[in-house]
N, C-alpha and C positions, 0 to 999 in steps of 0.2 A: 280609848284605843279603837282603830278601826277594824271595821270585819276582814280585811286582807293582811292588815297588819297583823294581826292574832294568828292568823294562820300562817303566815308567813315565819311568825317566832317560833310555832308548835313544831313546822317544818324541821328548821333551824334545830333546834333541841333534838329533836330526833335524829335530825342529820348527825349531830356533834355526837351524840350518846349511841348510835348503831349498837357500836361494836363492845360495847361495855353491857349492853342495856340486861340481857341476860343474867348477866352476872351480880348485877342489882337486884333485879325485879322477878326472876322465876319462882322464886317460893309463894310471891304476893301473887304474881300473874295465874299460877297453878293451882292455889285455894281457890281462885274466884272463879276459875274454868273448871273444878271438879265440884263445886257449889253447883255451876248452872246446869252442868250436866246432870245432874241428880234430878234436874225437873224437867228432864226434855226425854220424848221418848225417840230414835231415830230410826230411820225407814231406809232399806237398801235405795231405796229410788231419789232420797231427800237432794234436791239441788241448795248449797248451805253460800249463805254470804258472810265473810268476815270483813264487816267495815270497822276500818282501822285496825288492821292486822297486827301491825308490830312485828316484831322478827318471828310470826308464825308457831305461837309454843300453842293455841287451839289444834294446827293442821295434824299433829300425830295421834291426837285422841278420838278426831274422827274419819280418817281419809281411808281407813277399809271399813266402816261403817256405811258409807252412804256412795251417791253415785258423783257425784262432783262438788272441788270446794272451792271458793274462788276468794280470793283475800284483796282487799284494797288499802292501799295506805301513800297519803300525802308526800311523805320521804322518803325519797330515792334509794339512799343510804338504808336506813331500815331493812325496806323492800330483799335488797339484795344479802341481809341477814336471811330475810326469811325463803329465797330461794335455795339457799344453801341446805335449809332445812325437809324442802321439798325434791330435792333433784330427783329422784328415784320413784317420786310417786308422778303415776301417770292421770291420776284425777284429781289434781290440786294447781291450781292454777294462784299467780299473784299478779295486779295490773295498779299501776302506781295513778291515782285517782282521788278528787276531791271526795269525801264523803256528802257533802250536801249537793253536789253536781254528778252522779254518778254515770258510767257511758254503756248503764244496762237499758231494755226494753220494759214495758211496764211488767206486773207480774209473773216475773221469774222464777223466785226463790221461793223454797217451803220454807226455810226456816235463816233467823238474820241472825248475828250475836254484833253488838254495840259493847264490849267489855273495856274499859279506860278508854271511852271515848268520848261521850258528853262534856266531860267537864273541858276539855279540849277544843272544844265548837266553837266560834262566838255566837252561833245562834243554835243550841240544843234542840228548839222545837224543830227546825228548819230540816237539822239532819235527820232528824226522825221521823219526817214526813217524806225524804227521796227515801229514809230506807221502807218506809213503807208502800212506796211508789213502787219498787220493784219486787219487794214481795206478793207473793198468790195471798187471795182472799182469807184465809183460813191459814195463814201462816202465823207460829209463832217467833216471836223477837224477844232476845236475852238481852237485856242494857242492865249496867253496872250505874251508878254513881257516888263518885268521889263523897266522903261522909264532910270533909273538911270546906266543899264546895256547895253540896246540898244539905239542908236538912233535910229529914226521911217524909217528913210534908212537903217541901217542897220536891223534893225528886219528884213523888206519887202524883203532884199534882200536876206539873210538866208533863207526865205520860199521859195523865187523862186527857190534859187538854190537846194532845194529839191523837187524842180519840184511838187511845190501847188502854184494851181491858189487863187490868193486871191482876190473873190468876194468881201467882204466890210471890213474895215478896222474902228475900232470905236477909236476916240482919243479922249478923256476929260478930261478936268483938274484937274479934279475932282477924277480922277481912275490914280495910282500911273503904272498902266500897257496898251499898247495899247491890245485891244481885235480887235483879226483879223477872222474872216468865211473865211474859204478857202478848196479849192475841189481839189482832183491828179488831174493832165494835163502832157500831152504828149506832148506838143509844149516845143522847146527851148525856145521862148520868149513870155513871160506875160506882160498883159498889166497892168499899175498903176493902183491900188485897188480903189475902190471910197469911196472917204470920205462918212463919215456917222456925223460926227460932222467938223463947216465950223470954229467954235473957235478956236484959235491958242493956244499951252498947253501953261501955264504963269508958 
């Protein structure tokens, strides 16, 4: 499959599922946004990126926390879930954008969230490299990935080699995605992430 083709399916699905998607996925979507949140401290000033937004169920857990959130997502259709969800909030913006192409300036953002969005990329390193493009030096980045896509070596080692330290690594059985905290580094080699859960996934 080609890299436009993939994206173009991902589109596609999201476009068909908008309106339904909620109705599926909020309970999975809301462990894994109250998982990352537990490892993130947030700052009224934080300027936050949500690549690959979805219909926007991140924007109410932090949009009187910090000072601006801006969500990007490939589907049209989606998008305009998640405006619905934002009409009232004056600091929460949504802009319908490739996540590996993105139409920010370089170091923007304090802090990224990648939640169900890797395993949707055709190329994972790639987008993880524009989102680090527009993050500030010293920002942290929340990436999930799919258990059924990655194994938990390979996730961890995809993040290294995008040169992100990964501070804690959350694995439950219970959450169909490992939820990783991870910050840029400049060292070739990182050290193993520390569990944050000691249960083995079943």
């Amino acid at each position: 499959m080609t890299h436009w083709k993939k994206k173009h399916q991902t589109m596609q699905h999201y476009n068909h599922t908008a309106s339904t998607y909620d109705a599926q996925y909020y309970e999975e979507q809301e462990a894994k946004i109250k998982t990352a949140l537990t490892q993130l401290t947030l700052k009224k000033q934080n300027l936050i990126l949500d690549a690959g937004c979805g219909t926007g169920l991140l924007f109410p857990h932090l949009t009187e926390k910090v000072k601006l959130l801006v969500g990007i997502d490939i589907s049209r259709q989606i998008l305009r879930q998640a405006k619905k969800r934002i009409k009232a909030q004056t600091n929460a913006a949504v802009v319908r954008a490739d996540t590996d192409s993105t139409p920010f300036k370089n170091n923007i953002f304090d802090i990224a969230f990648a939640i169900t969005l890797l395993q949707n990329t055709p190329k994972p390193s790639q987008t993880l490299n524009e989102i680090k493009r527009v993050t500030k030096q010293k920002a942290t980045i929340i990436a999930t990935g799919l258990k059924k896509t990655f194994s938990q070596q390979e996730f961890t080692r995809l993040l290294k080699r995008a040169r992100l330290k990964i501070t804690a690594l959350k694995q439950d059985k219970n959450l169909k995605e490992y939820v990783t905290t991870c910050t840029k580094s400049t060292k070739k080699t990182l050290k193993e992430p520390k569990q944050l859960c000691n249960s083995p996934e079943e």
